[in-house]
N, C-alpha and C positions, 0 to 999 in steps of 0.2 A: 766310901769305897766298898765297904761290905754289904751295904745294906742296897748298892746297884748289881754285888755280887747274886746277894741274895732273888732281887728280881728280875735276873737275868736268869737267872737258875729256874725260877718258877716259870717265867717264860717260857724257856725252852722245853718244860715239863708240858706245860699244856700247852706248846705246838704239838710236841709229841704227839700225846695223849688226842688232840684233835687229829691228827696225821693218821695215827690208826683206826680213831671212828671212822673215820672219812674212806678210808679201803672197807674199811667192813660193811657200813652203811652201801658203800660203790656194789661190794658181792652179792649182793640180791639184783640181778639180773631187772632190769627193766628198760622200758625204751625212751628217750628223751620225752620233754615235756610239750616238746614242738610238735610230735604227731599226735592228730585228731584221730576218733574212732567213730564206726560207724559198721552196722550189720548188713550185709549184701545178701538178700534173696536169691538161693541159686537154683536154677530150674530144673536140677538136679537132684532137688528135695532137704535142701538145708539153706539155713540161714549159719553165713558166715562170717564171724568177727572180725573186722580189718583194721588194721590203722593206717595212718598216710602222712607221711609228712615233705619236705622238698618242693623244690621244681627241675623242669628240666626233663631230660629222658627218661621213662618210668623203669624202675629194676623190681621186682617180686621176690621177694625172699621165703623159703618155703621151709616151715623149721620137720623135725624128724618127733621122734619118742623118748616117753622119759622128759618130753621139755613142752612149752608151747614157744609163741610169737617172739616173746620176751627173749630167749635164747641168742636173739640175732644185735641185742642190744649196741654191744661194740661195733660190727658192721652199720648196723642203722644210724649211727652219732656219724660216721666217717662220709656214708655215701650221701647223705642229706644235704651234705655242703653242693654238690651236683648234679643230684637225680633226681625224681619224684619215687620216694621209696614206698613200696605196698607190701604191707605186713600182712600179711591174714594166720588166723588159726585153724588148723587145721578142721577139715567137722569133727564131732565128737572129741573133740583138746581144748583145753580153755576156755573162750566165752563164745565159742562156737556150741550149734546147738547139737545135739546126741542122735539123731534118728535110728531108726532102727535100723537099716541099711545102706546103703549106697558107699559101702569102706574101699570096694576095688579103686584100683589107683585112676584105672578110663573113667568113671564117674567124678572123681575128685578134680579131675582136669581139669572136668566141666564146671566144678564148684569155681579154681581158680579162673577160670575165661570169663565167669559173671561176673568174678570182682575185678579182672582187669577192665571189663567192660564198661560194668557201672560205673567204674571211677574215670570214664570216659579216656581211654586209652585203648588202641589197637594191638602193635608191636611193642616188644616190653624185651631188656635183658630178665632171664630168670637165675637167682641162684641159690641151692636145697643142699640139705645135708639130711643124714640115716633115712628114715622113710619117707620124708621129705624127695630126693632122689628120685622115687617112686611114684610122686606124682608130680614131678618134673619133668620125667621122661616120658611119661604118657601124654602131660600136655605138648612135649616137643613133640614128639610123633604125630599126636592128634591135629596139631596148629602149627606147623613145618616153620610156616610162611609167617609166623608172630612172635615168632623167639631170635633176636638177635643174635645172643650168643647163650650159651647155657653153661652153666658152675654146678658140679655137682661133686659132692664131698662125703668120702666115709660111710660107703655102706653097699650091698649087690642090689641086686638088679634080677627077681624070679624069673625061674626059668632061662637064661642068657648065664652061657659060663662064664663062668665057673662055680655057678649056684649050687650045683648037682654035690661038685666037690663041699662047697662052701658051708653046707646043713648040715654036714655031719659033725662039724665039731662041736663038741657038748656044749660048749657057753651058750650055744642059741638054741637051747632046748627051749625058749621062751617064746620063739616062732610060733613051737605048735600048743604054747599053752594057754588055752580057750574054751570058754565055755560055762554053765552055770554053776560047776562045781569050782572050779579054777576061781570063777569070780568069791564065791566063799571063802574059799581059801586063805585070798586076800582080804576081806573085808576089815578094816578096822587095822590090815596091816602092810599098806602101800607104802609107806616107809622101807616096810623092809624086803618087798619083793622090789622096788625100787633102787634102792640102794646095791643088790645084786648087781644090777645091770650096770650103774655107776663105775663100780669096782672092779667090773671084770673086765672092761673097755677103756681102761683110764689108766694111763702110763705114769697118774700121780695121783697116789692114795688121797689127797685134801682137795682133789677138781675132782669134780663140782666141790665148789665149798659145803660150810656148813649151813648159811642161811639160803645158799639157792636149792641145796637140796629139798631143806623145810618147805622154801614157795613151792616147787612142782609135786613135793608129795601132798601139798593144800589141796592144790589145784586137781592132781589126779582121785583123792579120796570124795571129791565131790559127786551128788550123785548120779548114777549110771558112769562117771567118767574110766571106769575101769573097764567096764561094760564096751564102750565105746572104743577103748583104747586097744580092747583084746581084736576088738573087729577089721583093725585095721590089720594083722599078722591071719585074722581068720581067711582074710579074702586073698592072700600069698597064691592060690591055688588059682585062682580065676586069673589074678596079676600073670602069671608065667604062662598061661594061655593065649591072652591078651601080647604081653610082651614078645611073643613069639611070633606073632603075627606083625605086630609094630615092627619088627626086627625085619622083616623083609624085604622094607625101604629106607635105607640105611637114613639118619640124619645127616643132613650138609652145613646147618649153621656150626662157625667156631663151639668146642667143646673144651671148658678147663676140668681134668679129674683131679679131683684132689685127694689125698691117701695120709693118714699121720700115719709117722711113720713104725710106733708102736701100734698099730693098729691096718688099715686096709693098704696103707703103703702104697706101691707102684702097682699094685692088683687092680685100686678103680682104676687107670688106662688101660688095663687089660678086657676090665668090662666093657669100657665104655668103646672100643675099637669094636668090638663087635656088634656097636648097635651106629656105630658112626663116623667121617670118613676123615673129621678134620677135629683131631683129639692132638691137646697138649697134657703132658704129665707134669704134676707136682707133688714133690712130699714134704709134710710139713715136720722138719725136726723135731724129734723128743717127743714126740702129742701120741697121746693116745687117741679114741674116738672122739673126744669134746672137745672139737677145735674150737671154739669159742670160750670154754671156760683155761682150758691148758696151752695156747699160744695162741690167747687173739689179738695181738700186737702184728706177730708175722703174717697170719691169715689173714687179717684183714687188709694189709697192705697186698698182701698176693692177689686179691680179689681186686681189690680198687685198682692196681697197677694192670691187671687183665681186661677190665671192663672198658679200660680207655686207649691200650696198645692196640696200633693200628695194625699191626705184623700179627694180630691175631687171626686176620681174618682170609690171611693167606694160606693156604694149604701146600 
């Protein structure tokens, strides 16, 4: 009797003890082992890293800053059971390639139109979070007629108010910081200009964890990736140009904004009404900006349950 006590005891120790590898191993962000990868020539002057995995109706997932592809992980396990999911990394994020230019959000459109293309698809759901958003909505504008419905989550939108408002609070002093000094700066210390942005946008001190942080400051210390990363805040200017002129024919496809609610809150429907006619709001409790690291149980269900409600597409 003691001695089943005894490995009953040890049992339950290393269930444990596995039960916690097993979250912590899960915390490094990545994306199932069902999607294949492959690099998309875009004639837009980059070569862009995609993954794919599903069948079904194709959704694009478009991740923001501070993260790449991997970011969408949880979403990606959920919609694969239904979709044909297309992950791509941003240019200059990840294993995307660095060019020297082309960071405005209208040329990035174009990056993602060669990879919905080349993966042989026309019409596609899109749905983007932080700078992600940014060239989500240029490719909505750009390609009216090719986006089903559009998800956009956590972040503004240059130039389209309440932007004007929105710069001036100090946490985004990171907008305008660019350039070869700026890259100095950081050099050797992306951890911890990183980790800034983490914290200031995160309604819980431990999301991003510990080992996801390590992968994306990997991934961002690589070379030029800082370089690259700064260019995408550098083109803000050309972006509110651009998106001002987008703005003058409003979007009609279904729109979900999504807002944590430590974070952009019921403000992305306030953006996104003024670039489009048939916006539903949601805010995702407790979240700060990382809705993927901070409630992606809820998020992900609000997106899946949005992608397939039919009363979406009623205005």
């Amino acid at each position: 009797m003691r001695r089943h006590a005894r490995i009953t005891g040890a049992t339950l120790l290393a269930i444990a003890l596995a039960a916690v590898s097993a979250k912590v191993v899960a915390a490094q962000p990545v994306l199932p082992s069902t999607f294949k990868s492959q690099t998309v020539h875009s004639p837009a002057g980059a070569d862009i890293f995609v993954r794919s995995a599903g069948t079904g109706p194709a959704v694009v997932l478009i991740h923001g800053y501070a993260e790449t592809s991997d970011s969408w992980a949880p979403l990606a396990a959920e919609l694969e059971k239904t979709y044909t999911v297309i992950v791509p990394d941003l240019r200059g994020i990840g294993s995307s390639s660095r060019p020297a230019g082309g960071y405005d959000k209208k040329t990035q459109a174009a990056d993602i139109r060669a990879v919905v293309t080349t993966l042989g698809f026309d019409r596609t759901f899109v749905v983007s979070h932080d700078i992600g958003i940014m060239v989500a909505y240029a490719y909505a504008a750009l390609y009216p007629d090719k986006v089903e419905r559009l998800v956009v989550m956590d972040a503004p939108l240059p130039g389209i108010a309440p932007w004007d408002d929105l710069v001036k609070d100090h946490r985004l002093w990171h907008f305008s910081f660019w350039g070869t000094d700026e890259e100095r700066l950081v050099q050797g210390r992306e951890r911890i200009y990183l980790d800034r942005i983490w914290n200031d946008f995160s309604a819980t001190p431990t999301q991003p964890d510990e080992l996801t942080r390590k992968f994306y400051a990997a991934q961002y210390a690589k070379p030029g990736a800082m370089r690259a990363g700064f260019a995408h805040f550098k083109a803000f200017s050309q972006d509110a140009e651009d998106n001002k002129t987008f703005a003058r024919t409003k979007l009609t496809m279904p729109v979900l904004a999504v807002g944590g609610e430590k974070s952009f809150g019921a403000t992305q429907a306030v953006v996104m009404r003024n670039v489009a006619v048939n916006v539903r709001e949601a805010v995702v409790p407790n979240s700060g900006h990382w809705l993927m690291e901070e409630s992606p149980a809820y998020t992900v269900a609000l997106i899946r349950d949005y992608l397939k409600d039919p009363s979406a597409a009623a205005h």
